[in-house]
BAVOTOR-758912 format. One record per residue (C-alpha): residue number from 0; z, y, x; chain; residue in one letter. Coordinates in steps of 0.5 Angstrom, whole numbers, plus 500, padded with zeros to 3 digits. Each point is the difference from the previous one (the first is absolute). Layout:
// residues N
   resi    c3    c2    c1   chain   resn
    NUM     Z     Y     X       A      a
...
// end
This chain:
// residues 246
   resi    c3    c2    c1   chain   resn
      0   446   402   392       A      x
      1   499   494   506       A      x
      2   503   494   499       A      x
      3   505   498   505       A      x
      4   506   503   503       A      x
      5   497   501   507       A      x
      6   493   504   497       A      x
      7   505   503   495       A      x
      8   504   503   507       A      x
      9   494   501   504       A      x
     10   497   504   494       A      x
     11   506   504   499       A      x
     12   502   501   507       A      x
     13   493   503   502       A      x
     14   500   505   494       A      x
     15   507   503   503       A      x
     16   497   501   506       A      x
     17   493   502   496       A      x
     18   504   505   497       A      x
     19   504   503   506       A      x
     20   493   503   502       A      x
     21   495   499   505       A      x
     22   502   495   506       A      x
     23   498   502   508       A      x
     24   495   495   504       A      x
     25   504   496   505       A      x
     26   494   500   503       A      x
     27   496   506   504       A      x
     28   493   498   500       A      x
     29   497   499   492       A      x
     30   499   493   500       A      x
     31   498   494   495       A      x
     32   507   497   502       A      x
     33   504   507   499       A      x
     34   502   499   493       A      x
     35   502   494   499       A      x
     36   505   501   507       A      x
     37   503   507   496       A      x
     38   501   496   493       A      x
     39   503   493   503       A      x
     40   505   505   505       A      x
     41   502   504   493       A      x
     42   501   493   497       A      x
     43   504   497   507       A      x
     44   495   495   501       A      x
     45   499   499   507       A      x
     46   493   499   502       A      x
     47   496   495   498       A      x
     48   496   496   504       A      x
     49   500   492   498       A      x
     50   497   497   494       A      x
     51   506   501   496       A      x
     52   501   505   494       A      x
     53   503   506   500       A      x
     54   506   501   496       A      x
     55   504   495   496       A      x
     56   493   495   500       A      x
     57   496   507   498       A      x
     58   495   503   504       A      x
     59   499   507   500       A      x
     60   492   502   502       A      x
     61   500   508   501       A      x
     62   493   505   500       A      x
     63   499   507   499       A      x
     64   497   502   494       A      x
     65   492   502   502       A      x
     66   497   505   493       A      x
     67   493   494   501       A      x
     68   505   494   498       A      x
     69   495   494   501       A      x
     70   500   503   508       A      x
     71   508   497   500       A      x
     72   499   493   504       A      x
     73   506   496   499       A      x
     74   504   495   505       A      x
     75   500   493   498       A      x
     76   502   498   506       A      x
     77   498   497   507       A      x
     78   498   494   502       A      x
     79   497   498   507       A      x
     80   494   495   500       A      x
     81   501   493   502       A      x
     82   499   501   507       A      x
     83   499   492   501       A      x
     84   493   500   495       A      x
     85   498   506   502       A      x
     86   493   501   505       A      x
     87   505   506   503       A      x
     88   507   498   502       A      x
     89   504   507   499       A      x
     90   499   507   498       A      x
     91   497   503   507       A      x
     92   494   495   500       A      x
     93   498   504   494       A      x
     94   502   507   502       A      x
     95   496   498   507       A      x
     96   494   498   495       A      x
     97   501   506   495       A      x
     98   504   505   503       A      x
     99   497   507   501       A      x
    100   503   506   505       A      x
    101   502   506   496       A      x
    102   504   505   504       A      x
    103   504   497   505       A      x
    104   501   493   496       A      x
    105   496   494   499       A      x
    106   501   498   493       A      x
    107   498   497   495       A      x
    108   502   502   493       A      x
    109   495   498   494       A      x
    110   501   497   493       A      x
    111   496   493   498       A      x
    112   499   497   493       A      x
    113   495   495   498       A      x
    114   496   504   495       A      x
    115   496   505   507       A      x
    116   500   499   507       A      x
    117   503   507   504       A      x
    118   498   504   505       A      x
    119   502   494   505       A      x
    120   495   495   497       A      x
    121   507   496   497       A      x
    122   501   498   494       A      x
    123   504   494   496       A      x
    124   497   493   497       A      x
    125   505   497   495       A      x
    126   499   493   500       A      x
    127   504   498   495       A      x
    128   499   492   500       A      x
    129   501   499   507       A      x
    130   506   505   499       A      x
    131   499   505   505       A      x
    132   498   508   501       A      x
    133   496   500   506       A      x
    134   498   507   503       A      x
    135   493   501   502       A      x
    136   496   504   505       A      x
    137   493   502   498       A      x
    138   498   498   508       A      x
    139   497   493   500       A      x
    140   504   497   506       A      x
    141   506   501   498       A      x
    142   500   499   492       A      x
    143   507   499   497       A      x
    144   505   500   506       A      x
    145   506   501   495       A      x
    146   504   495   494       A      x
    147   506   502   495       A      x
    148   502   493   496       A      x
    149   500   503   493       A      x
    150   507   496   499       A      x
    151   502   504   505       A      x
    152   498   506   497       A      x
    153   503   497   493       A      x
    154   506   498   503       A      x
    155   501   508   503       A      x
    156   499   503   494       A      x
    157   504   496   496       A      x
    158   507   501   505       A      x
    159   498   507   501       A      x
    160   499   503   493       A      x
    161   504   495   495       A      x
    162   502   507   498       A      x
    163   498   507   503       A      x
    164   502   507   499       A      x
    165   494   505   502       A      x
    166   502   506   501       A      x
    167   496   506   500       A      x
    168   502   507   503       A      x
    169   497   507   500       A      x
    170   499   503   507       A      x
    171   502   507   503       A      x
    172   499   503   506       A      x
    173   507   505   502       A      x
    174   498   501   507       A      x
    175   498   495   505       A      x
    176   504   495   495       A      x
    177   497   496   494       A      x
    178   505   500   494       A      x
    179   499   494   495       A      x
    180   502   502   493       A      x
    181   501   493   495       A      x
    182   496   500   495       A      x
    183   500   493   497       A      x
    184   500   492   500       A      x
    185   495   494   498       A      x
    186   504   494   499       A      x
    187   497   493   501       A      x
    188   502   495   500       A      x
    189   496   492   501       A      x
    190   493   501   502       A      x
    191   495   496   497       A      x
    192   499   495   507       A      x
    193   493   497   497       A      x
    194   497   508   500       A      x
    195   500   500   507       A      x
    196   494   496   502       A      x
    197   496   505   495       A      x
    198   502   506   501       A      x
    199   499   498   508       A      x
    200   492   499   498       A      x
    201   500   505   496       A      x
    202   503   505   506       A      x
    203   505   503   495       A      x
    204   504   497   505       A      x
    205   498   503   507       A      x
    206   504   500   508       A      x
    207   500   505   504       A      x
    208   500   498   508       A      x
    209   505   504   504       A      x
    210   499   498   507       A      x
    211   500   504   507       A      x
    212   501   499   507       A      x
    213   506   501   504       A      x
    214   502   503   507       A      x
    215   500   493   502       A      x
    216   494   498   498       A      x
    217   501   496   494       A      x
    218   499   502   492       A      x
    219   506   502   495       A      x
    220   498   499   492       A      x
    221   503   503   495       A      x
    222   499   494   495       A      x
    223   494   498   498       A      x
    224   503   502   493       A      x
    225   498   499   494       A      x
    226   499   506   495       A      x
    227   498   501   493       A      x
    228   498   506   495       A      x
    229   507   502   497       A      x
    230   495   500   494       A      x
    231   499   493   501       A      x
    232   507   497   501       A      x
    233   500   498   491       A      x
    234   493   495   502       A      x
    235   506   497   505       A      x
    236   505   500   496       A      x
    237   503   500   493       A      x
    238   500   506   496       A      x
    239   505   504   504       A      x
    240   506   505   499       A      x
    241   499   508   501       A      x
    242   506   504   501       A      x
    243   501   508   501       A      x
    244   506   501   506       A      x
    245   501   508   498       A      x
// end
């Protein structure tokens, strides 16, 4: 069982509701956020959108459960660049230098790391000693145009995920409406913070731009959210706790 009464609560809380059966998405569409948003309300959590954890100092990260289990990317957390040492200033210049039409949007959604370029020619370059992450285009007159302090990202990490509970869930289409039937948690807890700047390198750790064009011309983004395999957490982590909810 989990040590400390706020895990010991959570674990019991989201077992009664596990068991109750299957919970409706609050959400019409099928989006990456869905899940958790139907989980926290099951709670009482309002939504969440600062740097803070979720319950009683624990965040709760949720994800449907996928057959191909390496396919499930989880969320770290986000983390703009340092915009005052970057080349570009804000997430519009990027998506005006990489950004692509599709349908009636201008976008652009891509994963980055640092062990292959991507489709848009952008890449990561982890220079450890200096202390940053930079993200690189393959066209030579931009080159790196983006920096992240890695004791930035360090110091996310660490506040973010001191103890996490990650909730995986089966998803079933009734209707036009889908129904989360929870399954299980891993518990963690103290990411090993030195492990960062490798996984980075070896892009076990990766980022996904989420940025699109808005009607008055500017650009949203979603993060940049930094993800990692769910396989790979126990290279980030100590050996982690796994709990059955039903």
């Amino acid at each position: 069982r989990p040590a400390g009464s706020a895990s010991e609560e959570l674990l019991e809380r989201l077992r009664v509701i596990a068991n109750a059966g299957p919970l409706q998405s609050l959400m019409a569409e099928r989006s990456d956020t869905a899940i958790g948003r139907t989980i926290e309300a099951a709670l009482g959590i309002a939504m969440n959108s600062s740097k803070t954890p979720d319950y009683k100092g624990i965040e709760l990260k949720a994800s449907r459960r996928r057959k191909a289990a390496r396919s499930v990317r989880k969320t770290l957390f986000a983390q703009v660049p340092d915009w005052s040492r970057s080349k570009f200033k804000s997430s519009a210049q990027i998506l005006d230098a990489f950004g692509y039409e599709r349908g009636d949007d201008f976008k652009l959604y891509c994963t980055l790391n640092a062990a292959k370029i991507n489709s848009q020619g952008l890449s990561f370059d982890v220079q450890a000693e200096a202390g940053d992450l930079w993200e690189v285009s393959d066209q030579p007159a931009i080159d790196r145009f983006a920096v992240w302090s890695l004791d930035v990202l360090r110091k996310r990490l660490a506040t973010k995920h001191a103890e996490t509970f990650w909730v995986t869930a089966r998803p079933e289409m009734v209707g036009s409406r889908e129904w989360y039937h929870l399954e299980s948690v891993l518990h963690t807890r103290k990411p090993v913070l030195s492990q960062l700047d490798p996984l980075l390198d070896q892009g076990v750790i990766t980022m996904d731009h989420l940025i699109k064009r808005t009607p008055t011309g500017g650009a949203k983004e979603k993060g940049p959210l930094f993800k990692i395999a769910g396989p790979d957490l126990p290279l980030l982590f100590p050996p982690p706790l796994e709990y059955e909810l039903t």
